[in-house]
C-alpha positions in Angstrom: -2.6 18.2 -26.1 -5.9 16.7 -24.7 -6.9 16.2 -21.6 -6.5 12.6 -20.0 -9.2 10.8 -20.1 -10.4 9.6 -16.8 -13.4 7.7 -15.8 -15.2 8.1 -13.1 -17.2 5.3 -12.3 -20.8 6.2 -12.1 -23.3 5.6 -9.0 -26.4 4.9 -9.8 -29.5 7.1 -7.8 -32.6 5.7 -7.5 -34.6 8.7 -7.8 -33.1 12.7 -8.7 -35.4 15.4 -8.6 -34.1 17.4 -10.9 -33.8 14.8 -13.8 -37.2 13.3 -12.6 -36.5 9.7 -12.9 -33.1 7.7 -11.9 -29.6 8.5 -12.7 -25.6 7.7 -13.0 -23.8 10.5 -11.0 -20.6 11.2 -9.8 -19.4 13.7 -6.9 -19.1 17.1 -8.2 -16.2 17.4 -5.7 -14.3 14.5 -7.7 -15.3 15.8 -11.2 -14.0 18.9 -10.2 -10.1 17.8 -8.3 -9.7 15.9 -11.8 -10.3 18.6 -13.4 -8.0 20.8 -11.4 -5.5 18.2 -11.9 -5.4 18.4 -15.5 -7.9 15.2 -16.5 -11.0 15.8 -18.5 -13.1 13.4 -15.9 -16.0 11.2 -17.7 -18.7 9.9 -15.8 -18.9 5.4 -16.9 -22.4 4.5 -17.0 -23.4 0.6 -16.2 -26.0 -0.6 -18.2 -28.6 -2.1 -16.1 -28.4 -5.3 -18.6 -25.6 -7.4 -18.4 -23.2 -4.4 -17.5 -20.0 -6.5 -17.4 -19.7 -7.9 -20.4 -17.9 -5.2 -22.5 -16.0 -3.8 -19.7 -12.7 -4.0 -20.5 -13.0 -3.2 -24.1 -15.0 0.3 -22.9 -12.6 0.8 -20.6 -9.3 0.4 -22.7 -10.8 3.9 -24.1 -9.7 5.7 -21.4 -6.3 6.6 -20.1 -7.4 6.4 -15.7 -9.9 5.5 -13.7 -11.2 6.9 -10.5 -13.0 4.4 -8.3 -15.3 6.8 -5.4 -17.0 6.3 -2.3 -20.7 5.4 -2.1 -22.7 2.6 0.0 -21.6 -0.4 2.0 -20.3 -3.7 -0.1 -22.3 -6.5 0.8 -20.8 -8.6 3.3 -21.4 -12.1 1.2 -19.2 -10.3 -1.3 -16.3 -11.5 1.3 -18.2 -14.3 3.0 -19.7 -12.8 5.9 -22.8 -12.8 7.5 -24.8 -8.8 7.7 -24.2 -6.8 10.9 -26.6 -4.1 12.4 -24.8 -1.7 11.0 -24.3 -2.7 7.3 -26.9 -0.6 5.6 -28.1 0.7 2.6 -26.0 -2.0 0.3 -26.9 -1.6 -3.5 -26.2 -5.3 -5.3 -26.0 -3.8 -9.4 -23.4 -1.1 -7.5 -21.5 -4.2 -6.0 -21.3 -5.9 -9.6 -20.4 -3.3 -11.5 -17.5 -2.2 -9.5 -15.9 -5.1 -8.4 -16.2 -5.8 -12.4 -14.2 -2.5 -13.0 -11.9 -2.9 -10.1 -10.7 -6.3 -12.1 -11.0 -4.9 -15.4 -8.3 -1.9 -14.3 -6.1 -4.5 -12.6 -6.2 -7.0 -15.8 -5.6 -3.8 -17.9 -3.4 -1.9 -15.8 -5.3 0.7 -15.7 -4.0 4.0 -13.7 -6.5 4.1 -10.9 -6.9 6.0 -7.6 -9.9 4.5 -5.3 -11.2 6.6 -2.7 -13.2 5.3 0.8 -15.7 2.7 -1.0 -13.3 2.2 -3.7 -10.3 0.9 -1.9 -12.8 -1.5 0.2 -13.9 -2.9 -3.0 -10.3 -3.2 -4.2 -10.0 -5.4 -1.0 -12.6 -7.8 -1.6 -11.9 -7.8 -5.1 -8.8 -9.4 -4.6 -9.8 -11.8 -1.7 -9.8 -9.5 1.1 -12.1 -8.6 3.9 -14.2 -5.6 6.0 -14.7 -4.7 9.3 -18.7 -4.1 9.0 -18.3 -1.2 11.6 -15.3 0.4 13.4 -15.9 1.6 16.7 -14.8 5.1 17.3 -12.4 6.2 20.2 -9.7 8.4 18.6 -9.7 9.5 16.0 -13.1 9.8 14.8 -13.6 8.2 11.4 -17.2 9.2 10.6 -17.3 13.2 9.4 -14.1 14.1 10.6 -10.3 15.7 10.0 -7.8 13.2 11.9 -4.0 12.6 10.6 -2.9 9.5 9.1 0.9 8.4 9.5 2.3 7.9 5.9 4.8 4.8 5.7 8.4 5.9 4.2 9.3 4.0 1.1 5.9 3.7 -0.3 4.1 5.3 -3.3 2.0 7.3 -1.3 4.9 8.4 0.4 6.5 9.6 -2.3 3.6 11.5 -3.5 2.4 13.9 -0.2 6.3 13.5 0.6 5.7 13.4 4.4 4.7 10.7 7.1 1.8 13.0 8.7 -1.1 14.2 7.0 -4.7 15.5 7.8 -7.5 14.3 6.2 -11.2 14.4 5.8 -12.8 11.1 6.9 -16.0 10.3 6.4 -16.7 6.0 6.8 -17.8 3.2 8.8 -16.3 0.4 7.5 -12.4 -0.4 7.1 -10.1 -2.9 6.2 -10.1 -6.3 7.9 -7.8 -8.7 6.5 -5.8 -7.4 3.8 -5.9 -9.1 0.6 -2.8 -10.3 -1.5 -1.1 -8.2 -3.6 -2.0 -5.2 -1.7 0.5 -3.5 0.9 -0.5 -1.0 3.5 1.0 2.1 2.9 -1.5 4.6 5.8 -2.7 3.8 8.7 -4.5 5.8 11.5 -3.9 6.5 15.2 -6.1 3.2 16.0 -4.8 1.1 13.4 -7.4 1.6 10.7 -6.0 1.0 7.3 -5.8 4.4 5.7 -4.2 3.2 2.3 -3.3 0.7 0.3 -1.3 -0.1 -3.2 -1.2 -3.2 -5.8 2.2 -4.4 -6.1 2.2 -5.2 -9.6 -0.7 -2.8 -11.0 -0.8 0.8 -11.0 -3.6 1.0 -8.6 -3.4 3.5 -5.2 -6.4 3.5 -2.8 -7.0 5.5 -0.1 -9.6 5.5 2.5 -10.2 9.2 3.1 -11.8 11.5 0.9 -9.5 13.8 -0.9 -12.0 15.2 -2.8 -13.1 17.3 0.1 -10.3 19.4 0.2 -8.1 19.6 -2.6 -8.7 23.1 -3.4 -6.8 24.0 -0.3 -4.8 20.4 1.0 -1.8 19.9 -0.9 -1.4 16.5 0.4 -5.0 15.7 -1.1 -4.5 17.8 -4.2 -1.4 15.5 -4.9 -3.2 12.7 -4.8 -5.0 14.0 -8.3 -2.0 14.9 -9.7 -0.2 11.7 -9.6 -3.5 10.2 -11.2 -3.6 12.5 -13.8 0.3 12.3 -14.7 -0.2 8.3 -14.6 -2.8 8.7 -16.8 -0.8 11.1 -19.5 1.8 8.8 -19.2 -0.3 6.0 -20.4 -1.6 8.2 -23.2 1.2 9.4 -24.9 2.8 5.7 -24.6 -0.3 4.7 -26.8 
């Protein structure tokens, strides 16, 4: 049987070397834990012109979505006012995916969003960011801390633990919570480490389990559950 199809929402590059002019890229790191996870991932391009307007339809052609990490939202996105620290913000980014973070939940889209992607999943849905997190302990910017897993959630049920490890790498976190989402992670200090919709098949997680899910199981799962959404919603086509 074919792969699931799973797309990866592109991130658009300014300037690539290597292709000479701009591009849409993904994380090789997220191509390849689809990949190992049994999806066949697909990078979404968003044309520059009027990218939202066939969303859903050019979504409804795949069977998950995978939301990554990438630049700050900008904070008038959820009302606020720039800090210091807020930096390197990319508006057509912004647009196109809070456009597919609303397009998955309309669809019901399997999705996993990762870092960037849960924050947008936030302010999607009427949420808001902490521009920048102070760090005591644990460290959130390049670093392994453990995140305390609450029993009776999804995420729960997937690492099947309350402690992980995981490879952080961010700034910004969750300030107030949006409805429809419930926390399911947090960190020593509080930080919001994941979150789920309650009605749509949508799990986010701050960290990056891209990093390691050659060798984390907890991380790898995370993949897997993605992938076997995803086949479920292809062979119920």
């Amino acid at each position: 049987m074919p792969r699931p199809l799973v797309a990866v929402i592109g991130r658009r590059g300014a300037q690539v070397p290597i292709l000479r002019f701009s591009a849409t890229l993904a994380a090789e790191a997220v191509c390849e834990a689809v990949w190992a996870a049994g999806g066949e991932p697909v990078v979404l391009h968003g044309p520059a012109a009027d990218p939202l307007a066939e969303l859903e339809s050019r979504l409804t052609a795949f069977d998950g979505v995978l939301l990554p990490g990438g630049a700050d939202v900008e904070p008038q996105r959820y009302g606020a006012e720039p800090a210091r620290e807020t930096t390197g913000t990319v508006a057509f980014q912004d647009d196109f995916d809070l456009g597919v973070t609303r397009a998955v939940l309309n669809l019901d889209l399997p999705t996993l969003a990762i870092c960037r992607g849960m924050q947008v999943l936030n302010v999607a849905l009427g949420g808001t960011l902490h521009q920048h997190i102070t760090e005591t302990d644990p460290l959130h910017h390049n670093a392994i801390h453990d995140v305390f897993v609450i029993s009776g959630t999804r995420l729960h049920a997937m690492v099947g633990t309350e402690t992980i490890d995981v490879s952080s790498y961010h700034h910004q976190a969750i300030d107030r919570l949006a409805p429809g989402l419930t926390v399911s992670a947090t960190a020593a200090d509080g930080v919001v480490e994941a979150v789920e919709h309650d009605r749509a098949d949508v799990v986010a997680v701050q960290w990056h389990p891209e990093d390691r899910h050659a060798t984390s199981t907890t991380d790898a799962a995370l993949f897997a559950d993605l992938i076997d959404r995803a086949r479920k919603r292809k062979e119920s086509q």
